[in-house]
C-alpha positions, 0 to 999 in steps of 0.5 A, spaced: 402 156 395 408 154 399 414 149 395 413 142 398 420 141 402 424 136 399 430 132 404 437 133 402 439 128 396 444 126 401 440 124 405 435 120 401 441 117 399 444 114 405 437 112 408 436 108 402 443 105 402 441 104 410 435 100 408 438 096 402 443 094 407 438 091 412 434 088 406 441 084 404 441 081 412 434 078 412 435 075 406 436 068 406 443 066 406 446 072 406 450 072 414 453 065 411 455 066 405 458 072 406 461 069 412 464 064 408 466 070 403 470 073 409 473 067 412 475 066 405 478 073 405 482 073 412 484 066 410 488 069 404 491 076 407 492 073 413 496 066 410 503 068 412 501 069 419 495 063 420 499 058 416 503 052 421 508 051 415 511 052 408 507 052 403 513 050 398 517 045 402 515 039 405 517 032 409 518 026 404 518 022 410 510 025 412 508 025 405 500 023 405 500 023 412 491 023 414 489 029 418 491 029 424 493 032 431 500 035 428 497 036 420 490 037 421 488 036 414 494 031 412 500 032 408 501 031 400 505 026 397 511 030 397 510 031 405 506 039 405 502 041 409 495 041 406 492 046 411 498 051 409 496 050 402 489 052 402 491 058 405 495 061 401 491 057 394 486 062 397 490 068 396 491 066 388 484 064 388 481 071 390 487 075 387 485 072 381 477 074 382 478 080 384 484 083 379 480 080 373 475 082 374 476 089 376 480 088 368 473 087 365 470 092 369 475 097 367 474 095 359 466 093 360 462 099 363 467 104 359 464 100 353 458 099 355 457 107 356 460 109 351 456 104 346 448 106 349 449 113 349 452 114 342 448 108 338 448 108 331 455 106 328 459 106 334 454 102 339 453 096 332 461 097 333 462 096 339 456 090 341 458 086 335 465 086 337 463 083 344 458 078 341 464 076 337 466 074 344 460 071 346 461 066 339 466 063 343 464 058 351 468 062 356 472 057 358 474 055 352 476 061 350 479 063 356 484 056 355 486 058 349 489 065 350 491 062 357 496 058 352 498 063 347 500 067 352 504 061 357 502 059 363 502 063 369 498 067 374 498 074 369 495 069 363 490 067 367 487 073 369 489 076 363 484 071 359 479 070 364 478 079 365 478 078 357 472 073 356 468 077 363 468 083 359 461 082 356 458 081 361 459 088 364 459 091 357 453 089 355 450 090 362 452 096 362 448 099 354 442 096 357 442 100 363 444 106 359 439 104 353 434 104 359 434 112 361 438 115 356 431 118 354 428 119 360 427 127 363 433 128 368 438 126 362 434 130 357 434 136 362 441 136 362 443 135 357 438 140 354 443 145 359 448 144 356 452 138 359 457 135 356 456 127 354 461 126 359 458 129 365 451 126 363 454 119 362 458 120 370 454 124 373 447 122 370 447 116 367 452 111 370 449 113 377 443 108 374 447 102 372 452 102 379 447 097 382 446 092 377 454 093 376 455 091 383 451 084 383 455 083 377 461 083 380 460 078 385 458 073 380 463 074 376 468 074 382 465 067 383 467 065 375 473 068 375 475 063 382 472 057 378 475 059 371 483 059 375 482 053 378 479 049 372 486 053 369 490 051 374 487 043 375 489 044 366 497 046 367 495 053 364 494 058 371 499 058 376 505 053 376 508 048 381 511 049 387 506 054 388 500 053 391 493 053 388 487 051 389 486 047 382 492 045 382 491 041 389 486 038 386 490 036 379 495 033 385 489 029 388 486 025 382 491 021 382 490 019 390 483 019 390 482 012 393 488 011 398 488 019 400 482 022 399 483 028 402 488 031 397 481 033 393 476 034 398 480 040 402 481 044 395 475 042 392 471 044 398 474 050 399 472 052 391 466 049 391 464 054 399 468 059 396 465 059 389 456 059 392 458 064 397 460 069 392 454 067 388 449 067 392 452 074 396 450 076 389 443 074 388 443 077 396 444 084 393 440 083 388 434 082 392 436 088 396 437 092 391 430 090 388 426 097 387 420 094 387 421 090 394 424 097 397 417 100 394 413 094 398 417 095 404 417 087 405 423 083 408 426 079 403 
């Protein structure tokens, strides 16, 4: 009896990303949350270009100007332009996600693989160090290493990559736990493989999916916790603009120019669902069992 014929892995591969990324834009949300993520994005790498004025320098003789014709989202009480600060208040907010959490991932998943795959003296060490991490509400630790090490950006992102560091740790062992036992990895390893090209080439492939909805979520964590940082004195200083500092600065004109919160806050809180929702969009299209069913989203 002839061998039955077996498509090229490559190209199963590529079918099954095409179909997942189908799946991802019929799910509900996903064409404006990840317009949201985009503008948020354009907004930050473009500011230089896309901003009508200095962020740092203003006119005391147009402070808490209303929005209007010349200043379309109004102007500060030090005559700065709100709109030009929003755009580079972006730039910080998504350095701060992205470079954060690519920190955690960096010391999470290399953690989390490490511990799955070794068990025994090495997983108890490694997982109670997280837990011991976990002992404390993230936020709470966040502030506090953010004032041990001073305010600033490079504190801040420093603080928040550590306390997301769990969270891929811990995702990842799961992952590894589940199909370290299974027949690809013992076949290898019955080869002769060594635990670094199992764990690369047979193990970490199986734990990417669930990464990548992590990192989404935890971007729009990372947002959220710079800005809180920011609004506490911790995270980015004064004159340079972000977003949770707008909002410290508008709190205390929230009944004559309410605007000073409204643009940040709005900014952080589209921002902040975009990425969480981006992610629940990639979980559900990375789902096996709907990609089994063949149903849309």
């Amino acid at each position: 009896m002839a061998p039955l014929a077996v498509p090229p892995r490559p190209r199963a591969a590529g079918l099954h990303r095409r179909r997942a990324w189908r799946r991802f834009w019929r799910t509900r949300l996903a064409v404006p949350s990840a317009a949201v993520a985009l503008l948020a994005v354009l907004a930050a790498v473009g500011a230089g270009y896309l901003a009508p004025g200095n962020p740092v320098r203003g006119n005391l003789s147009d402070a808490l100007v209303p929005p209007s014709a010349a200043y379309w989202l109004g102007t500060d009480d030090l005559g700065r332009d709100e709109l030009t600060r929003l755009l580079f208040g972006a730039r910080v907010s998504l350095v701060a996600g992205l470079i954060s959490v690519g920190l955690a991932a960096a010391v999470g998943v290399p953690a989390g693989l490490v511990a799955g795959y070794a068990g025994a003296l090495v997983d108890e060490i490694l997982m109670r160090l997280v837990d011991a991490i976990l002992a404390f509400p993230a936020l709470v630790l966040a502030l506090a290493i953010s004032a041990a090490l001073g305010p600033g950006l490079t504190s801040s992102m420093l603080a928040i990559g550590f306390v997301t560091i769990p969270a891929f740790a811990r995702l990842t062992r799961g992952q590894v736990l589940a199909v370290r036992h299974l027949d690809f990895v013992e076949s290898a390893r019955a080869a002769g493989a060594a635990a670094p090209r199992i764990l690369s080439v047979h193990i970490f492939p199986n734990a990417v999916s669930p990464l990548v909805v992590q990192g989404s979520l935890s971007i729009a964590f990372a947002i959220l916790t710079e800005a809180s940082l920011s609004f506490l004195g911790l995270g980015v200083q004064p004159p340079t603009p972000s977003w949770g500092s707008m909002l410290l600065t508008g709190k205390n004109y929230l009944t004559s120019a309410p605007w000073l919160s409204l643009v940040p806050g709005a900014a952080i809180f589209l921002t902040v669902m975009s990425f969480n929702l981006i992610g629940d969009a990639i979980e559900e299209a990375l789902d096996p069992h709907r990609a089994a069913e063949g149903r849309p989203v």
